[in-house]
C-alpha positions in Angstrom: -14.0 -1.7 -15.2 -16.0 -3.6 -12.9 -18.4 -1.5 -11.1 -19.5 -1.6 -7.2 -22.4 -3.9 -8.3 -20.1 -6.0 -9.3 -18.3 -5.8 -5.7 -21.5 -6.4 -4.0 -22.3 -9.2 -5.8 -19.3 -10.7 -5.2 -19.1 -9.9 -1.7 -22.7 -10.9 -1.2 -23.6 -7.4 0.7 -25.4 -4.5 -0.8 -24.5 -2.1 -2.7 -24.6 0.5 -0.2 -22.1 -1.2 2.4 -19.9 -1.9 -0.2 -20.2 1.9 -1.2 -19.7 2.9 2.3 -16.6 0.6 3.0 -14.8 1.7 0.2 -15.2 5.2 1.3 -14.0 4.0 5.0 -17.5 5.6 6.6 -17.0 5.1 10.2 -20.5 5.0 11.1 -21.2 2.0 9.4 -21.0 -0.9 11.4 -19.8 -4.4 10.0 -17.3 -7.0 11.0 -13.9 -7.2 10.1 -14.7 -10.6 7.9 -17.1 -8.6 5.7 -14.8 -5.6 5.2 -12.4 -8.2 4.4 -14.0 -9.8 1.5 -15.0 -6.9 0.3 -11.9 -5.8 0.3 -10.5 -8.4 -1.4 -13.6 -8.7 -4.0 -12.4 -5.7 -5.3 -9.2 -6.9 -5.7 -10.3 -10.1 -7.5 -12.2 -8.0 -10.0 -9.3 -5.6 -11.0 -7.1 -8.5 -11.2 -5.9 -9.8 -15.1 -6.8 -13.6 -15.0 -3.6 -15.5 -16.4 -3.7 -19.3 -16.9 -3.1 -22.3 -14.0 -0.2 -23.8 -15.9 1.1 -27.0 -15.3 1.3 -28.7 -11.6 4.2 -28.4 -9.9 5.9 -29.7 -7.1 7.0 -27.5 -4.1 5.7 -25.8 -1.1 6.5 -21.7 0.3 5.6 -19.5 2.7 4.5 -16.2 2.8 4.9 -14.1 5.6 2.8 -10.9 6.0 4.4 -8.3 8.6 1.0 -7.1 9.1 -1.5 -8.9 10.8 -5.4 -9.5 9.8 -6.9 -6.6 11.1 -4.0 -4.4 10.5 -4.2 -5.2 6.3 -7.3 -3.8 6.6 -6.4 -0.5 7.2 -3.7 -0.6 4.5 -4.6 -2.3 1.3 -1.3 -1.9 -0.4 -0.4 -4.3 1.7 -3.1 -7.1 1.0 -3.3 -5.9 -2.8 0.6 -7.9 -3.1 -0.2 -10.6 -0.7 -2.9 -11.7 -3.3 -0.7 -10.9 -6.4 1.8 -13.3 -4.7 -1.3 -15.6 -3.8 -2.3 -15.5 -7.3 0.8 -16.3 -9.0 1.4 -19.9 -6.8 -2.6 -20.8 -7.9 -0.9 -20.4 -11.5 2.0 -21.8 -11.4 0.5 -24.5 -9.1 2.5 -24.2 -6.0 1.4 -25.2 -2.1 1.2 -21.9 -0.3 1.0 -21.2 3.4 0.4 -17.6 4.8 1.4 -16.4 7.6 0.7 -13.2 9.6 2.5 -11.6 12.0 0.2 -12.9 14.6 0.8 -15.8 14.0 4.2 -15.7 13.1 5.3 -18.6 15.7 3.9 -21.3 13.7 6.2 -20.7 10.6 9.1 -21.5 12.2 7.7 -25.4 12.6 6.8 -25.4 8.9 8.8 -27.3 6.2 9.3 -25.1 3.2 11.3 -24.4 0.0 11.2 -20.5 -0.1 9.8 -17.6 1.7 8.2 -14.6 0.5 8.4 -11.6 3.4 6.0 -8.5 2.3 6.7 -5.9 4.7 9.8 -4.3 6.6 12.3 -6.4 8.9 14.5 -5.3 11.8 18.3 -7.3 11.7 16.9 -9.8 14.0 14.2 -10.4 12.4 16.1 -11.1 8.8 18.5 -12.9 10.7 15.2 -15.4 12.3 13.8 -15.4 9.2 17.2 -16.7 7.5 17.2 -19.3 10.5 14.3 -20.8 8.4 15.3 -20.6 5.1 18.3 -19.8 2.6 15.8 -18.8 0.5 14.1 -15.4 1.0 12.7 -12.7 -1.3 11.3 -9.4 0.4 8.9 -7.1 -0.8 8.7 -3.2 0.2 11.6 -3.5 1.6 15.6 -4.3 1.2 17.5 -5.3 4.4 20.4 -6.8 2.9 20.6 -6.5 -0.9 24.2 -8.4 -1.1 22.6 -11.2 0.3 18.6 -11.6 0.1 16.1 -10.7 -3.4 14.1 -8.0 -3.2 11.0 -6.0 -4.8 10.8 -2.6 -3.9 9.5 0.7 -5.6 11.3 3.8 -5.6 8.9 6.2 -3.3 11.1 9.1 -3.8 10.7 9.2 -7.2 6.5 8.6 -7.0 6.7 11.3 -4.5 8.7 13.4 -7.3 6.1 12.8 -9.6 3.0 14.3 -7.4 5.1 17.2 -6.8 6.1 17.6 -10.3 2.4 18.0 -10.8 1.6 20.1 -8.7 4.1 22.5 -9.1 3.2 22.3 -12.8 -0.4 23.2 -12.0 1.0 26.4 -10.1 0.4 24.8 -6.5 2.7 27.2 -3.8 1.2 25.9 -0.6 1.4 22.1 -0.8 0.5 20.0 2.2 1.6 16.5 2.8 0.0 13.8 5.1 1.7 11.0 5.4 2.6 7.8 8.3 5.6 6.9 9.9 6.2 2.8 10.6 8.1 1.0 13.3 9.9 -2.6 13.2 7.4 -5.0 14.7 9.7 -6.1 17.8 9.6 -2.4 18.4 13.9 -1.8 17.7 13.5 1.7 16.0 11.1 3.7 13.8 11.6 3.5 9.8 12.3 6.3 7.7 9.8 6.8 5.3 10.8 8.1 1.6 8.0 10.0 1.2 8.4 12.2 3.9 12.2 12.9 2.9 11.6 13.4 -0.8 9.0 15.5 0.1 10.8 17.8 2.0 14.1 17.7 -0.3 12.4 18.5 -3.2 10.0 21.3 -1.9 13.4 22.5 -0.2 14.7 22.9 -3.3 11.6 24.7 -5.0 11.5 27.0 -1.7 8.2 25.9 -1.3 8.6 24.1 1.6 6.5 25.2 5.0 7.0 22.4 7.8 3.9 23.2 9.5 2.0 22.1 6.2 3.5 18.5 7.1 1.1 16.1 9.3 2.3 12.1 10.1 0.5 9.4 11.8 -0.1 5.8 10.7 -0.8 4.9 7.4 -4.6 4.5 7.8 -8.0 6.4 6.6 -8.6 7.4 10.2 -5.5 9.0 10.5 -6.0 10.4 7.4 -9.2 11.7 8.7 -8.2 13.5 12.3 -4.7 15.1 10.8 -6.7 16.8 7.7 -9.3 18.2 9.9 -6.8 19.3 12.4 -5.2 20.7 9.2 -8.3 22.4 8.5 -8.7 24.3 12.2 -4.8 25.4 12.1 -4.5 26.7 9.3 -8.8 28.0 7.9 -8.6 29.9 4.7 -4.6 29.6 4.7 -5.3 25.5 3.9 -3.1 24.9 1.5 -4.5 24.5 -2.4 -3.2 20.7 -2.5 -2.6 18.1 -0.4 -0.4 14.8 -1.1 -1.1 12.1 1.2 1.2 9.2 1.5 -1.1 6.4 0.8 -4.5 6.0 -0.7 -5.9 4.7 2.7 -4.7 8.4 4.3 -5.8 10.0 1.0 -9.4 8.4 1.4 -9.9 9.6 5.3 -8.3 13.1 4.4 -11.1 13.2 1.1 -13.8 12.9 3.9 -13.0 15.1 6.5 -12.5 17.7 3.4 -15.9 17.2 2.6 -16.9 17.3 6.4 -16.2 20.7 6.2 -17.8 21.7 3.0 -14.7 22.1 1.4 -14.7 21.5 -2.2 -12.7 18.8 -3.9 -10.8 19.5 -6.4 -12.4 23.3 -6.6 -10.6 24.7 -3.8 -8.0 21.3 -2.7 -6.2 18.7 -5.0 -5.2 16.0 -3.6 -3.4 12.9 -4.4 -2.2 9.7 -2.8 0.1 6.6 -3.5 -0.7 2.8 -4.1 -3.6 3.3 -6.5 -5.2 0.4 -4.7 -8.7 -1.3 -6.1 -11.0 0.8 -4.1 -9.3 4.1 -5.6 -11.9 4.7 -8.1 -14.7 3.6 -6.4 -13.9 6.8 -3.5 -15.8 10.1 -3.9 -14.2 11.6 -5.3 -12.4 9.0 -7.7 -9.0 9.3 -6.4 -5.9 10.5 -8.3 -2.9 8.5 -7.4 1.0 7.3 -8.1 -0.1 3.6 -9.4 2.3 1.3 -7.9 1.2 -1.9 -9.7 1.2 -4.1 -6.7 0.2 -7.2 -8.1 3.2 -7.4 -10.3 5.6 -7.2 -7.1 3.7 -10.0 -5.9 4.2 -12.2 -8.8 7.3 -11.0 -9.3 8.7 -12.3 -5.6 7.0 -16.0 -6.7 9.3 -15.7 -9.7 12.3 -14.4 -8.3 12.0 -16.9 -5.5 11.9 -19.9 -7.6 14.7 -18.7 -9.4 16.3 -19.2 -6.1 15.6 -22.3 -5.4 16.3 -23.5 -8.9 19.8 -22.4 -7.9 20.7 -18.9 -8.3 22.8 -17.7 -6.2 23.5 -14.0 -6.7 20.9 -11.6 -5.2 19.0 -9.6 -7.0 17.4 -6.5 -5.8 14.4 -5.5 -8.5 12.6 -2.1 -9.1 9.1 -1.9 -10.1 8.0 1.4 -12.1 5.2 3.5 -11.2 2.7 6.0 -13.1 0.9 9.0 -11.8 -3.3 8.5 -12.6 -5.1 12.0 -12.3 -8.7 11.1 -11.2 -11.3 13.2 -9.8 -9.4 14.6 -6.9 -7.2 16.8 -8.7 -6.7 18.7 -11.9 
C-alpha cells in the first residue's frame, strides 16, 4: 500500500498537508489545484497499472455532471472519471472531458461515444442523445431499454453495513447521508441509501427517524449534521453511525473526535465508496468498497462495444464488498 509519503511526493507538498487534506482539516488553507492533485495522487497510487495496448483510432467524450470544484468534495465521483481516463490511455483512445461547467462546449465537439458519470434529468438524456447515439452512463440508469449503464446496487451495500451492525448487537443506529438534485434543478433524486436504510431498520424495529440526518454528500456536511447529532441527542448518541459516503464519513469522524468522543470505543461508524484517501483518515475508515475504477473502465468497454455495432442495451451491475477498518469493530 502506498503510504502518504508516497502522496506527498507525488503531489510535491509535504507530508503534513497531504495528511491534513485527506482528513478534510478546514483550517488548513491551500488552493483547489493542490487539493486536486493530491487528490488525484492518491488515486494514481492505488490504481493497478495495465498495459497501453495497441493505438487505436477514435475519439469520445466524457462528461462529468459535477463540476471542478464540486469533485472535490466527492471523490467517488473523480475516482471513475480517472478509471474511465485510464482505460482510453490503454486502449489508446482521444479523450475529451467535460464538466458540467463547461458543458456548452460538448455540444460543438465531433465524437464517436460518450461516457455520462453522474445522474440526468429527461431533458438532459434527451440533449445528450441530440449528440450522440452512442451513450453509456455511470451511477445512474435513465432509460435502460435504450442507453448502457454502470451502476451499483446501493441498497444492497447499505444492507450489508446494517447486516453488520446488527450482527455486532448495534440497537441505536444512526445514518448521515445527502440528498442530490438534477443539475437544471427539475426535481430532487431519491437516494437508495436513505430508503434501504429505513426499510430494513423498519423491518428489524430498530428504526428511530430522528437518528436520520441528510445534507449534501460532502465532509463539511458530514461535519455540522454529526455534531448537531451530538447536541440533540448527548449520552443517547447512538452506538454506530453509517454515513452515506466516505466524504460524509470523514467530516462526521472529526467532529466525533471534536468532542472527545471515542472512535470505535464508544461509535462505529462506516461509510460507502471506499475511496483512496479511506485508509489514510484517522481513524482508517471502514467502508462498502465500491470498486470505482472498474465502472470506469467498464463504460470505455461497454461503449466501444457500441460503436462497434451493438445495438441492444445493456444495463451492468458492479459488486461491492464491506472493508472493516479502524472505525468500527
Amino acid at each position: 500500500m502506498a503510504t502518504i509519503k508516497d502522496i506527498a511526493q507525488l503531489a510535491g507538498v509535504s507530508i503534513a498537508t497531504v495528511s491534513r487534506v485527506l482528513n478534510y482539516d478546514t483550517t488548513l488553507s491551500v488552493g483547489d489545484e493542490t487539493k486536486k492533485r493530491i487528490f488525484e495522487a492518491a488515486e494514481e497510487l492505488s490504481y493497478k497499472k495495465k498495459p497501453v495496448r495497441k493505438q487505436e483510432s477514435g475519439k469520445i467524450a466524457l462528461l462529468q455532471w459535477y463540476t471542478e470544484k464540486e469533485e472535490l468534495e466527492d471523490l467517488y465521483y473523480m475516482s471513475i472519471r480517472l478509471g474511465v481516463e485510464n482505460r482510453c490511455r490503454q486502449l489508446g483512445f482521444q479523450l475529451d472531458k467535460y464538466f458540467q461547467d463547461n458543458y456548452e462546449m460538448l455540444k460543438s465537439d465531433e465524437v464517436q461515444g460518450l461516457v455520462a458519470i453522474g445522474k440526468f434529468s429527461e431533458n438532459q438524456v434527451k440533449e445528450l442523445h441530440s449528440i450522440t447515439n452512442h451513450i453509456v452512463f455511470v451511477d445512474s440508469s435513465p432509460d435502460e431499454e435504450q442507453f448502457d449503464s454502470i451502476v451499483i446496487d446501493f441498497e444492497k451495500a447499505t444492507e450489508k453495513v446494517l447486516e453488520h451492525f446488527v450482527a455486532k448487537g448495534h440497537e441505536k443506529i444512526g445514518y448521515i447521508g445527502g440528498r442530490e438534485g438534477f443539475k437544471d434543478k427539475t426535481s430532487i433524486i431519491e437516494d437508495q441509501r436513505e430508503l434501504a436504510f429505513k426499510r430494513y431498520l423498519g423491518e428489524k424495529g430498530l428504526l428511530n427517524e430522528a437518528l436520520m440526518y441528510c445534507g449534501t454528500f460532502s465532509a463539511d456536511d458530514g461535519h455540522s449534521l454529526m455534531t448537531k447529532a451530538i447536541q440533540q441527542h448527548g449520552e443517547n448518541l447512538p452506538s454506530a453511525f453509517f454515513a452515506g459516503n466516505d466524504s460524509i464519513a470523514v467530516g462526521a469522524l472529526r467532529a466525533l473526535l471534536e468532542e472527545g468522543i471515542a472512535v470505535p470505543e464508544r461509535v462505529n461508524i462506516i461509510g460507502v465508496n471506499d475511496i483512496s484517501i479511506s485508509k489514510y483518515v484517522y481513524p482508517s475508515l471502514s467502508t462498502v468498497k465500491v470498486y470505482t475504477e472498474l465502472m470506469g473502465e467498464t463504460a470505455v468497454d461497454t461503449l466501444l462495444e457500441r460503436i462497434d455495432g451493438r445495438k441492444t442495451a445493456k444495463k451492468i451491475f458492479i459488486a461491492t464488498k464491506l472493508v472493516i477498518r479502524n472505525s468500527s469493530f
